[in-house]
N, C-alpha and C positions, 0 to 999 in steps of 0.2 A: 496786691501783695499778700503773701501768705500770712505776715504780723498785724495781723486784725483783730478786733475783739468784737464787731458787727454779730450778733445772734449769740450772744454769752450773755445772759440774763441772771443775775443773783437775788434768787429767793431768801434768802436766812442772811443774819449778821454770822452767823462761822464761815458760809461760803463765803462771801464777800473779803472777812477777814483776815484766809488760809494766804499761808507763803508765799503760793505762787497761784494769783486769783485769774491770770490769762494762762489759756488752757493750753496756748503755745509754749507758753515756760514749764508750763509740766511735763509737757511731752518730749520737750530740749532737755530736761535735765534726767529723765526717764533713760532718753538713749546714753548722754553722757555716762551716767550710769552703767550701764548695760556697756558701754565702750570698756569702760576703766575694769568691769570686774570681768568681761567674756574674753575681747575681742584681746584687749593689748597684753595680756599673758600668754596670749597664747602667737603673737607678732614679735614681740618687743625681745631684743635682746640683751641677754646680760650684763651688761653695761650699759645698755639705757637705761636696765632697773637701778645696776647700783649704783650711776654717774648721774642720774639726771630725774627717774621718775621718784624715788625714794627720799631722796634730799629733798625736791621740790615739796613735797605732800609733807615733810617733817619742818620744813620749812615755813608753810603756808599754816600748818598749826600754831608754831611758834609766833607768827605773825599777827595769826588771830588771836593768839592771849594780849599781844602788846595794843592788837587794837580794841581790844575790850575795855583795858585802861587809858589808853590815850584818846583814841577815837571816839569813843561812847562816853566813857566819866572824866575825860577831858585831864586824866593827872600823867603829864610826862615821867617817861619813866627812862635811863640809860642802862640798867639792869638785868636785861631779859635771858642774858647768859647765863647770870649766876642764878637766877632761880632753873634754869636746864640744866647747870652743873648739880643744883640743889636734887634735881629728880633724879639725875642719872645715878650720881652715887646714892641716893636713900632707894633706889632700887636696887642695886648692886648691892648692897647692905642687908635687903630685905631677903635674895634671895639666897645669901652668901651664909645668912648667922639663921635663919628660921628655917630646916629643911621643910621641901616639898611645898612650899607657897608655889600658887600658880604663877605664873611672871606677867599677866594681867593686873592680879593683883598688885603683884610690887610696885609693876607701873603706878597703879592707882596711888600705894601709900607716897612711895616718890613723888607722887602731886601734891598729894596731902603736905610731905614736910615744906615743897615749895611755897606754898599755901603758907602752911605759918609762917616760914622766913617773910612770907612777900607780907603780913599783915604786920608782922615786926616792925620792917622796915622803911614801912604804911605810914606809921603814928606820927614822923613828922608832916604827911601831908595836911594832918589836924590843923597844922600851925601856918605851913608855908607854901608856897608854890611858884609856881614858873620856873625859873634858872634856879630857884635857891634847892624846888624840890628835885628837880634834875639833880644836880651836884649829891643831895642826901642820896638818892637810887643810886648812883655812882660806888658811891661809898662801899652803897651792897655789893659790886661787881670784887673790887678790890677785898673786900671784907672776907667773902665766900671763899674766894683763889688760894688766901693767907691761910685759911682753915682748911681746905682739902691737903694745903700742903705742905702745914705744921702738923696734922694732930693725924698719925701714922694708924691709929684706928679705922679712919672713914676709908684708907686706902689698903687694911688689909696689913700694914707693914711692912708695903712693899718698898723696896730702897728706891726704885728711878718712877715710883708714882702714875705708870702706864702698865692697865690691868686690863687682862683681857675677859671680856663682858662673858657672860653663861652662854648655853644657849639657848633661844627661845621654844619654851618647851611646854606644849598646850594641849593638855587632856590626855599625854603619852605620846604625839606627836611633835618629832623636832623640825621646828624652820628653818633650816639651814642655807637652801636654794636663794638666789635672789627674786625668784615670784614668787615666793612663797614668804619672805619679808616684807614683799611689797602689796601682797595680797592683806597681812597681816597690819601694817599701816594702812593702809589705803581705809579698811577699815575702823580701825580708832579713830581718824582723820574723819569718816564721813559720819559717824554717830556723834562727834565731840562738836563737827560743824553745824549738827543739825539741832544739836542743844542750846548752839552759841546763838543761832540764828532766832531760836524761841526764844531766848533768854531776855534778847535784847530789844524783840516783840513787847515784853512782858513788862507789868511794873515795875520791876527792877529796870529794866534797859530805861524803861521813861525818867523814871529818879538819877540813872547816870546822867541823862542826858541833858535832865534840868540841871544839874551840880556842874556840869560841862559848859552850859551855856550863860549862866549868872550861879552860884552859890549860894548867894546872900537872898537872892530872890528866893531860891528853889526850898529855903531852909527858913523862908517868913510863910510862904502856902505849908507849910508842914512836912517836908523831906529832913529825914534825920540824915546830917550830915556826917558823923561820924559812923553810922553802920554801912553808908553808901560807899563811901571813901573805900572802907576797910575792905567792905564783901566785894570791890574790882577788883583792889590788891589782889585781896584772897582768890577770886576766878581766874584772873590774866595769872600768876603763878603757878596754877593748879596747871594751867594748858601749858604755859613753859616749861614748868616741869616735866609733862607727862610727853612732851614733844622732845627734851632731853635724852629722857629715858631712850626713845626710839632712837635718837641723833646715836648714841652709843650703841644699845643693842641690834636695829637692823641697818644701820650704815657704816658707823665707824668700827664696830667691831670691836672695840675697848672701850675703859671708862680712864678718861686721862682729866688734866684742871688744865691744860694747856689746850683742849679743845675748844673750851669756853671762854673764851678770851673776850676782851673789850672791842676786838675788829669783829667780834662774833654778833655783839648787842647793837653797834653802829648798822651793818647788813639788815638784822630785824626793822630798826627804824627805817633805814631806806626802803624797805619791802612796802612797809604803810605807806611812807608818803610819795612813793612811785606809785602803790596800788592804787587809794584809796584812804585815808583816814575816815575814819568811824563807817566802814562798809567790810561786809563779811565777805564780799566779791572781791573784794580790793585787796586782802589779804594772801587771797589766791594768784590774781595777778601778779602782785608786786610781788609773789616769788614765785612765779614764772621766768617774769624778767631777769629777775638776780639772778636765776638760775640760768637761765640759757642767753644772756647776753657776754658772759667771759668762754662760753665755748663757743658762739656766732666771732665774737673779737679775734678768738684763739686762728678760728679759721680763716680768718680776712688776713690779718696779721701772715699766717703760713703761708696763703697764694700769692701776699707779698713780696714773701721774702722775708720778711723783719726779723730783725731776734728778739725773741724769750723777753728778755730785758725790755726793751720799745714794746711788746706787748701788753706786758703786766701793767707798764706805765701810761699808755694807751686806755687798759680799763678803768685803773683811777680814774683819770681826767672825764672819760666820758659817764663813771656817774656821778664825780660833780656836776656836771652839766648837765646831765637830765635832772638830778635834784633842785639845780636853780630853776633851771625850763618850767618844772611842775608847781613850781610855788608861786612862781612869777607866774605864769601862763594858767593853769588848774591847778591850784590848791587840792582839789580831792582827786586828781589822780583818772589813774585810766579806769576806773569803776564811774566815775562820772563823765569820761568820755563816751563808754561803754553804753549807759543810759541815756544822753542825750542822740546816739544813733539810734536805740530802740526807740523815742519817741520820735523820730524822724520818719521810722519807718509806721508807726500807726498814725501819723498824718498824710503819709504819701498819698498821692500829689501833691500835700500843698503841704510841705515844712516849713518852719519857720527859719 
């Protein structure tokens, strides 16, 4: 079989160490690479960028903020909309009231205010957790909504509250095209994963993970509990945020509080726990799936026959049922399926 690691020798603890230590996932993610930035802009057509490849990739960002905090520092969180609604307008804002900011930048500071909101909203995890800190994160979704659409400043003053986002405008160059949005995601998306993925590497990830696994243990060896807490907050919002940003700027094309809804932040959680909980892979998957399971439904449904209606209620039902499948059946998701085919295949002939 080609998935071997037979004559890969590691001299130094940094080779040993690096991301991807088999030479074959270097070279798989080399092409994927080379796929996503040559090949498919120059195949894919405009409506796969702006129905399917662009949502997915803004998707799988937003996924990996929620799984930074859930997955790695183990604190549930039901919020993940409102810190995206938090980015989308503190960019929108950024670029609306400070002429000539790059909209890079905005993106960034719209993370940053996410970031704070998400450390605010943080401080009861000091005290509490499980159901109770769910319910506090909640709060946040309902909290943020009330504010974009009481206080007529953050929306410009506009009376129906749906504003149409700038456009993306980068060194004199406008993005306008749909490859050319998704060129521009594609990349935040793969620099921000490639940060996530060192991050979590790093002693911080290890400090999530001991806080994720026992608390009380991780904070008698010496993990300060309250900067660990906070700095997930603070990272999982900064990516919601900045994955916001994009949700409006290169997909929805406005900045609306009715985009960020609470069926918004339920889809995130299912994205983790269909992917993967506490995996960077799994974040990607589980929104693959989200994404292209109600237009697989849409099409089964249409060669049926069915209508509209039996459809939409069709995809309810079936991801309640892959969400119970995956809890009851794999807990971590198709990132741990994923894996144990890869070990299958460097044991071949003889898997376990």
């Amino acid at each position: 079989m080609l998935y071997r690691e037979a004559g890969q020798f590691k001299t130094s603890y940094q080779a040993d160490s690096q991301i991807f230590p088999i030479r074959q996932d270097r070279i798989a993610m080399l092409l994927l690479l080379a796929v996503a930035f040559l090949v498919v802009p120059l195949v894919a057509s405009a409506y796969t960028f702006s129905a399917i490849l662009i949502p997915f990739l803004i998707f799988s960002l937003a996924a990996l903020g929620l799984n930074i905090l859930t997955g790695y520092a183990g604190q549930l969180s039901l919020g993940s909309a409102a810190f995206m609604a938090v980015g989308a307008f503190g960019a929108y804002n950024f670029v609306l009231r400070i002429p000539g900011i790059p909209v890079l930048l905005a993106f960034i500071l719209g993370g940053v205010c996410a970031a704070l909101v998400g450390i605010a909203f943080g401080l009861p995890s000091l005290r509490i957790r499980g159901f109770y800190l769910a319910a506090a994160t909640l709060a946040t979704q309902f909290f943020v909504v009330w504010c974009l659409t009481k206080i007529p400043w953050l929306t410009n003053n506009s009376s129906s509250g749906v504003i149409t986002a700038q456009p993306i405008d980068i060194m004199g160059y406008r993005f306008d095209q749909p490859v050319e949005k998704y060129l521009v995601t594609l990349v935040i998306v793969a620099v921000m994963a490639l940060l996530a993925k060192n991050m979590v590497r790093s002693n911080v990830g290890r400090c999530w993970m001991a806080v994720r696994d026992m608390d009380v243990a991780a904070e008698v060896i010496g993990v300060r509990l309250m900067q660990t807490k906070l700095l997930a907050f603070a990272i999982s919002s900064f990516y919601c945020g900045v994955a916001g940003a994009l949700y409006a700027y290169a997909y929805l094309g406005t900045v609306e509080p009715e985009a960020y809804s609470l069926d918004l932040s339920f889809r995130i959680l299912f994205m983790i726990i269909i992917g993967g909980v506490g995996s960077i892979l799994g974040s990607f998957l589980g929104a693959a799936f989200i994404v292209l399971l109600p237009i697989g439904l849409n099409i089964v449904a249409h060669g049926m026959g069915l209508p509209t209606s039996v459809a939409s209620n069709l995809e309810l039902m079936v991801f309640g049922a892959l969400i119970i499948f995956f809890l009851i059946v794999e807990p971590h998701g198709l990132a741990r399926l994923w894996q144990i085919a890869k070990e299958k295949l460097r044991l071949w002939p003889f898997p376990h």
